[in-house]
C-alpha positions in Angstrom: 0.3 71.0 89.5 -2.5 69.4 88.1 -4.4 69.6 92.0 -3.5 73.5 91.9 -5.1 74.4 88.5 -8.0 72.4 89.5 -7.7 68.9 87.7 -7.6 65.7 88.2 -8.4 64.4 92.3 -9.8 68.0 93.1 -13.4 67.7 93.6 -15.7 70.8 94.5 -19.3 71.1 94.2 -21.1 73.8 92.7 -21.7 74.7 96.0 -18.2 74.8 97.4 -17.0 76.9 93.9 -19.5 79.7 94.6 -18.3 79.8 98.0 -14.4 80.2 97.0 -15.6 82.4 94.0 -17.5 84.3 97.0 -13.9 84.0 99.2 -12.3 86.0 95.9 -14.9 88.7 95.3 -15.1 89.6 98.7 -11.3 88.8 99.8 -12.3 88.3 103.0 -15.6 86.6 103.5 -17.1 83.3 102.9 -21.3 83.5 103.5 -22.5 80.3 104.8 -24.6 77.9 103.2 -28.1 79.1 103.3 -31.0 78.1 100.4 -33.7 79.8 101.6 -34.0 83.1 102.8 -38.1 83.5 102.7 -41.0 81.5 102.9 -44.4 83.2 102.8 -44.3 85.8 105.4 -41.2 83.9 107.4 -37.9 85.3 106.9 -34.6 83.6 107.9 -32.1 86.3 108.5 -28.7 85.5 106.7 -26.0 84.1 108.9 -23.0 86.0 109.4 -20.2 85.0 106.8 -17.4 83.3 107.9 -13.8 85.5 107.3 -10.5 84.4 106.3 -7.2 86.9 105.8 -5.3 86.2 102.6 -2.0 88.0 101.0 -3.9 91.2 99.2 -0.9 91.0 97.0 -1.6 87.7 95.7 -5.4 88.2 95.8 -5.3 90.8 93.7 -3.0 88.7 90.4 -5.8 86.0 91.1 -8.2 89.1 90.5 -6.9 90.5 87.6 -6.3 87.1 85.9 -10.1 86.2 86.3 -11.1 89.4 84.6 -8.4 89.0 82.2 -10.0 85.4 81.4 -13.3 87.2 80.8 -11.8 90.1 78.7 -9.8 88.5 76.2 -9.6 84.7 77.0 -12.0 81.6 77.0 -14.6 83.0 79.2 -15.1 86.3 76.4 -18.6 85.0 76.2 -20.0 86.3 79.2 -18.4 89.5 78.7 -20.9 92.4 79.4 -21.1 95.9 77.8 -21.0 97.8 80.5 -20.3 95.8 83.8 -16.6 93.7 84.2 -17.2 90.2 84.8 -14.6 88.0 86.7 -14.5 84.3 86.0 -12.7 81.2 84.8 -13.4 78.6 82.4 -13.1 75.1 83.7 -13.8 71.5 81.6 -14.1 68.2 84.1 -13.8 65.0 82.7 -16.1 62.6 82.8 -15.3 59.2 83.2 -15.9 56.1 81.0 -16.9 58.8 77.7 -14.6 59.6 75.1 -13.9 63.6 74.6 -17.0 64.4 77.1 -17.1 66.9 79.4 -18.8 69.1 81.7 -18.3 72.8 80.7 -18.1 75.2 84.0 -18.0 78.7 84.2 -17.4 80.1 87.6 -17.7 84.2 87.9 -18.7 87.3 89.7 -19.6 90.8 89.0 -19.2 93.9 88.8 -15.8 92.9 89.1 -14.8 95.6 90.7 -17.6 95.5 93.2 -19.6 92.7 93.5 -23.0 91.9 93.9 -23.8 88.2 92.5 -21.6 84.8 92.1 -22.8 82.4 89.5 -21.2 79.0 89.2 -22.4 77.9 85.5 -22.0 74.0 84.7 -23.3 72.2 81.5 -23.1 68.6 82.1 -21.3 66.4 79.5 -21.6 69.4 76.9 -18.2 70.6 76.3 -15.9 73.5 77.5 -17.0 75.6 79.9 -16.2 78.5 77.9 -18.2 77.8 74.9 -21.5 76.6 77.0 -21.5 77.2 80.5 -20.1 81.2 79.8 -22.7 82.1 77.7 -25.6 80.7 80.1 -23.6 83.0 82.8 -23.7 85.8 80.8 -28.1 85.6 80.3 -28.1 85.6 84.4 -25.9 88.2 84.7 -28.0 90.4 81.9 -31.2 89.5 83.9 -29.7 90.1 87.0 -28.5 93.6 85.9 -31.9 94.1 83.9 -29.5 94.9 80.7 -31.3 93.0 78.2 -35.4 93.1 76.9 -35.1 89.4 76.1 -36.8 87.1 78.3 -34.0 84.5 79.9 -34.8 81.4 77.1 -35.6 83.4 74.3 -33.0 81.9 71.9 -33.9 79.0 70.0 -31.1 76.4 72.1 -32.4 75.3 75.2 -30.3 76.0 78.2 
């Protein structure tokens, strides 16, 4: 139980999340790693993603319970007016500290059709839903050009 819900030995990186996260938005494609699609006036075209086939059935509850988690459960704080955000909360212990951890935040959006994948991760400040969400929600109001505010505007550093 605890390797399925994402505790305990399972290790991803950030990497590897946005990939999976990638895997669910798309439900059938994983894009290869790639960091750098342009340099001056040399472009790298994007490599073609790899595929998998999965249950639609089941895809779909893992679906709806990341937008659930958004809507009305601990990732509410990157909830946007007018775009459904997918995601899931996530806390990672840290070893050797008392009550620390790193707070993730793992989403997509439009939910319904989507166009980015952030993986959100606050190290050794807390849950994921009450740090790392909220950082995912600025990105996904930049990305969407829904807010006037520049990205660090508030008086918290990210």
């Amino acid at each position: 139980m605890h390797y399925a819900i994402g505790q305990s030995f399972l290790l991803v990186t950030p990497t590897q999340a946005a990939r999976i996260y990638s895997g669910i938005a798309t439900g059938s494609k994983v894009p290869k790693l790639q960091l750098i699609k342009k340099i001056y006036d040399h472009e790298k075209n994007f490599q073609a993603p790899e595929t998998f086939q999965i249950d639609q059935s089941l895809l779909k509850i893992v679906k709806n319970g990341l937008e659930i988690c958004v809507d009305s459960g601990t990732g509410q704080a990157a909830k946007l007016e007018n775009i459904k955000v997918a995601g899931k909360t996530g806390s990672a212990e840290v070893p050797g500290t008392t009550g620390r951890t790193h707070g993730w935040f793992a989403a997509y959006a439009p939910a319904d059709k989507p166009e980015i994948v952030i993986i959100a991760i606050a190290e050794k400040a807390g849950h994921g839903g009450t740090i790392a969400a909220p950082i995912a929600k600025r990105i996904l109001e930049e990305y969407f050009k829904i807010s006037n505010k520049p990205l660090a505007s508030n008086n918290k550093p990210l």
